[in-house]
N, C-alpha and C positions, 0 to 999 in steps of 0.2 A: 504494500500500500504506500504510493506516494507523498508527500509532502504538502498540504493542500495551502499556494499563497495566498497572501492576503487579498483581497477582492474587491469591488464597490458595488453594493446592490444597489439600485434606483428604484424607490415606490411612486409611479407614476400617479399624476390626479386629472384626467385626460376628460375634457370635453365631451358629454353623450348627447346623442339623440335618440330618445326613445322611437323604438322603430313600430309601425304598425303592419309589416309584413318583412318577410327573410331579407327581401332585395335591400332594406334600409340598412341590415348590418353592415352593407359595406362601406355606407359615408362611416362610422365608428368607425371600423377597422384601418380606413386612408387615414384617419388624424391619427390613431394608434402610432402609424408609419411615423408621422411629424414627431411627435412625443418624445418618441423610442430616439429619434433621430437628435434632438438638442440633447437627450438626459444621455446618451453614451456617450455623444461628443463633447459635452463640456464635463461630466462627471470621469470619463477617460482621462482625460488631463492628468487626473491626479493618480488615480487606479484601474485597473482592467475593470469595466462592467461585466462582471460576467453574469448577475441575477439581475431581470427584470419584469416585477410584478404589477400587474394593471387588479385595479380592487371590481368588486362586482361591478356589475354590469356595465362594464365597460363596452361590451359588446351589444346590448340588447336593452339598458335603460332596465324601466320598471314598467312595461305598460300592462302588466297582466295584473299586477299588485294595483297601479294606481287608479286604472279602469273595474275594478274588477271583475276580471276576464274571466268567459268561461274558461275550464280546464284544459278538456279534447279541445279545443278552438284554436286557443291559442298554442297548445302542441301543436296541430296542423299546420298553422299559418308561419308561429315565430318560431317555436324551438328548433334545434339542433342536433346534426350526426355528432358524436366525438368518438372515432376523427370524421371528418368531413371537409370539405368546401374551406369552412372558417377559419380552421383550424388548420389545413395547409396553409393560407395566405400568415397564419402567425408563424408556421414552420419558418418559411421565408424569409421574414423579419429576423424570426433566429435564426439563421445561417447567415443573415447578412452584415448581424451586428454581434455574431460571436458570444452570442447569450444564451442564459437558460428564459425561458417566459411561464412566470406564472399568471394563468387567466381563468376565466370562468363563464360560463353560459347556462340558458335553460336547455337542457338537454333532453329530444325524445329518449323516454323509456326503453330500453329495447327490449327490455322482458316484457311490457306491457301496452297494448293497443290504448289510448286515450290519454295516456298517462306520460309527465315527465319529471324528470330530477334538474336540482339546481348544481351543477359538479364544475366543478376544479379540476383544473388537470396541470401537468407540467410538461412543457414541450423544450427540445435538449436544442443545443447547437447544431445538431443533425438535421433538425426540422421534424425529427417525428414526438410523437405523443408518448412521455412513457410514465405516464400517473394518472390515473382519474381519481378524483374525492367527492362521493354523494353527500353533500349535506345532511348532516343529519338534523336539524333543528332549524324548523323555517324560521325568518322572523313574526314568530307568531302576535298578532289573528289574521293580517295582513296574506301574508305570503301561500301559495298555497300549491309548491313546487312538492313534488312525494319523498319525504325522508324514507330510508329503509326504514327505518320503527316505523311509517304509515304501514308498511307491509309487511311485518315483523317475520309471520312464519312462513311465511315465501322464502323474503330475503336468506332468513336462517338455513333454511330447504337447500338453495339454491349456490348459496355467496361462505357460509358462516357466518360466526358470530365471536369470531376473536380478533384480537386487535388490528389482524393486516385485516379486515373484512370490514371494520369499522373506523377506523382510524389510522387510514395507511401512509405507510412513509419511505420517499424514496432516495436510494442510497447512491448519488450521484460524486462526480471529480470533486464536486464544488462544498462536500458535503451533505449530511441528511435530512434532507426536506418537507415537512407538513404542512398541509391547508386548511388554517381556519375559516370556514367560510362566515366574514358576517359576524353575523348573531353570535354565533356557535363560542366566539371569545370571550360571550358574556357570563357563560358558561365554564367554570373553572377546569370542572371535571372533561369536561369534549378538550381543551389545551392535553390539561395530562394527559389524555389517552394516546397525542402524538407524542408526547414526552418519554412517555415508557415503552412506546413505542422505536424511540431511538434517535427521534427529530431532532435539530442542532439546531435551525432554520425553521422558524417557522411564517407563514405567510398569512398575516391577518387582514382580509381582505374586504374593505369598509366598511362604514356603519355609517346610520343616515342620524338627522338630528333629534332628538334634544341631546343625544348622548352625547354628542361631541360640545356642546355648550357651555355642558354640565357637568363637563370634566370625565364623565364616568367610561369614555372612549381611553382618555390619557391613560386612565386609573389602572383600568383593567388591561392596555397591552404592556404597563410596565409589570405590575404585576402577574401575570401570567409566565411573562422575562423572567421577572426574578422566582419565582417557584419552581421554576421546570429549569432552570439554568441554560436559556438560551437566547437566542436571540430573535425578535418580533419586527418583522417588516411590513409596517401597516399602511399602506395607502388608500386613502379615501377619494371619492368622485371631487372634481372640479364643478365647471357648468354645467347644468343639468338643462333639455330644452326637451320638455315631457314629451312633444310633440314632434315629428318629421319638420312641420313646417312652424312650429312654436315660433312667435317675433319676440319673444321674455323667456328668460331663463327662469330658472329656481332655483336657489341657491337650498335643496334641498337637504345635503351629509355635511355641509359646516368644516370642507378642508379636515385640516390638524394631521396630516401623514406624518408618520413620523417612524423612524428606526429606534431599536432596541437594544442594548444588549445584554447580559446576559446577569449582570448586574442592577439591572432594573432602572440603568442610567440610559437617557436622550439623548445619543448621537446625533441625531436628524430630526427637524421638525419643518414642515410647512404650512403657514396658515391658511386659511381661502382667500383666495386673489382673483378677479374675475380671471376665466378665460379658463387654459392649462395651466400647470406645473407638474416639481418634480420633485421628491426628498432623495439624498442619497448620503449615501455612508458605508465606511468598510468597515467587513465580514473578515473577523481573523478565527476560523474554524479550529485552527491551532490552539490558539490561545484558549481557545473556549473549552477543546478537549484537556488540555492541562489544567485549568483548573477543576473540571469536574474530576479529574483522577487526583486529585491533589489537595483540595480542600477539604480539612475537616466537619467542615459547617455548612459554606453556604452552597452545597452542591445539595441540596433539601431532598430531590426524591429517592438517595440512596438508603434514607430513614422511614419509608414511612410503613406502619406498623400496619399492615394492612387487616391484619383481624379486627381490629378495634375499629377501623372505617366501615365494615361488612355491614353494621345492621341499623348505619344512614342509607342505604338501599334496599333495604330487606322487604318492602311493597312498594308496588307501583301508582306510579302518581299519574303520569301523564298515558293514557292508554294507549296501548300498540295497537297493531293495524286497523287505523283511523281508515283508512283507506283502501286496506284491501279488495272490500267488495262491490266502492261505490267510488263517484268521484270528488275527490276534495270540492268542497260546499263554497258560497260566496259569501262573503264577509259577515252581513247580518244572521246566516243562517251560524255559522260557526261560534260566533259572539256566546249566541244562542246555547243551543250544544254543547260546548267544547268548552268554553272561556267562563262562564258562569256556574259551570258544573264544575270545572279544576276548584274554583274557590271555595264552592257550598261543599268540595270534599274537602279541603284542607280546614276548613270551618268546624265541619264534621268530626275530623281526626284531632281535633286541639291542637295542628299548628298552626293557623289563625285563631287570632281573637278578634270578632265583627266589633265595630266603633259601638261607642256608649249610646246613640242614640237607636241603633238596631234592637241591641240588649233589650235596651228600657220599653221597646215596641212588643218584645215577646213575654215584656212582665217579668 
């Protein structure tokens, strides 16, 4: 095993158009080119780029979330091969700029007709595809892409159910890489599971506002850093223009990209600035492995006692395949269902306690 040098990843925050049929992903994809094009050239200056990550939907916007879209429709219309079409035109990018690209799209399903996933994938200097990451945790009640837990005993059937089947990670020149989709960062437990999984690199890839406002964007990629002992490359969307033909943007995810490392220290930060941008900062994979074989302390997940965390999961909370047999529901109906029931069970179980004026309603 060679000597991996020091590197510069770029988190890009690249101008979208949400697109309302496949043909729109390609104006996304030409600015991608621009992007990629200033952040390896003036970030090269200092360090080879050899990582570059585009945060969600960089490709495709939100229009399924923001309209929302039926399911099978928008499979049909907008989602995605991976690989495919798209995903060549990123191969090319990578080959042309000597990088790895982390991206993401809505992806048809291919185990299932009507149905798609939100996935991550990682594409090499080669040009080809050699990662995919099904989200597991949409941004819920919103999002309404099929986590494998929608389809739990399929997925299990089908995929497994241990850590490369849910939380995979790929072991490239540059180091070993994971994709938090999103959300999924907000989520301590979905980070570890790339961690112990063996991630060095991990890819947190957007989050839309209040979170970024309110700090709890910052919060949680330094944190996530600093627990897993590694490093967090988060970039967030730039302009947002809901529409193909939108004349006003939306200044919907609030900037804030920023690099991590492994110290739970900010190497890179960018704020929102109309337009594009880019965070960049270098990856010493080296250094990162010396200290995890080398600290007493702050290398955390070589401790943790795992019997004692067993029976914080020992019933399920959020139910498995929500989706199996139907198709994910539109937002009121889900509220409904889904979002109101999680509470009145956690109400139920006494890990909530309903506000004093509830109480005083049931005497």
């Amino acid at each position: 095993m060679s000597k991996i040098p020091k590197y510069n990843a770029v988190g890009l925050s690249p101008t979208v158009w949400g697109v309302e049929e496949r043909s729109d992903i390609e104006r996304n994809l030409e600015h991608v080119h621009e992007a990629l094009s200033a952040a390896t050239w003036l970030s090269g200056l200092e360090l080879p780029v050899r990582l570059a990550v585009l945060p969600e939907g960089a490709l495709q916007g939100f229009t399924d979330e923001v309209f929302d879209m039926d399911h099978a429709t928008y499979r049909e219309e907008i989602a995605i091969d991976i690989p495919g079409p798209e995903t060549e035109t990123l191969g090319e990018y990578a080959k042309e700029f000597e990088t790895f690209i982390v991206a993401s799209a809505k992806e048809k399903a291919p185990e299932y007709d009507g149905k798609f996933y939100n996935t991550a994938f990682v594409i090499d200097p080669d040009g080809d595809v050699i990662h995919t990451h099904r989200k597991v945790t949409p941004l819920l009640p919103v999002e309404r892409s099929v986590s494998p837990h929608d389809v739990w005993d399929d997925w299990t059937d089908h995929h497994g159910d241990d850590l490369d089947d849910l939380f995979p990670v790929v072991d490239t020149e540059i180091g070993r890489i994971g994709i938090s989709l999103a959300i999924e960062g907000a989520y301590p437990e979905y980070v570890r599971g790339l961690a112990m999984n063996g991630a060095e690199v991990i890819c947190r890839i957007a989050c839309p506002e209040p979170l970024v406002a309110n700090d709890s964007w910052e919060i949680q990629n330094r944190a996530r850093a600093l627990d897993n002992t590694c490093y967090v490359v988060a970039p967030n969307l730039g302009t947002y223009y809901v529409t193909p033909d939108a004349d006003t943007p939306v200044d919907t995810f609030g900037g804030g990209s920023m690099i991590v490392d492994h110290r739970g220290q900010i190497l890179a930060e960018h704020a929102y600035g109309a337009g594009s941008s880019y965070c960049a900062a270098p990856i010493d994979v080296e250094g990162l492995r010396e200290h995890r074989t080398s600290s007493p302390l702050t290398n955390w997940i070589k401790d943790l006692r795992t019997e004692l965390i067993q029976p914080i999961y020992d019933r399920e909370i959020y139910p498995k395949n929500l989706w199996l047999d139907r198709q994910p529901v539109d937002h009121d109906t889900y509220a409904e269902e889904v979002t109101e029931r999680q509470i009145e069970k956690m109400v139920e179980a006494d890990v909530f306690v309903p506000p004093y004026h509830e109480r005083e309603d049931e005497g």
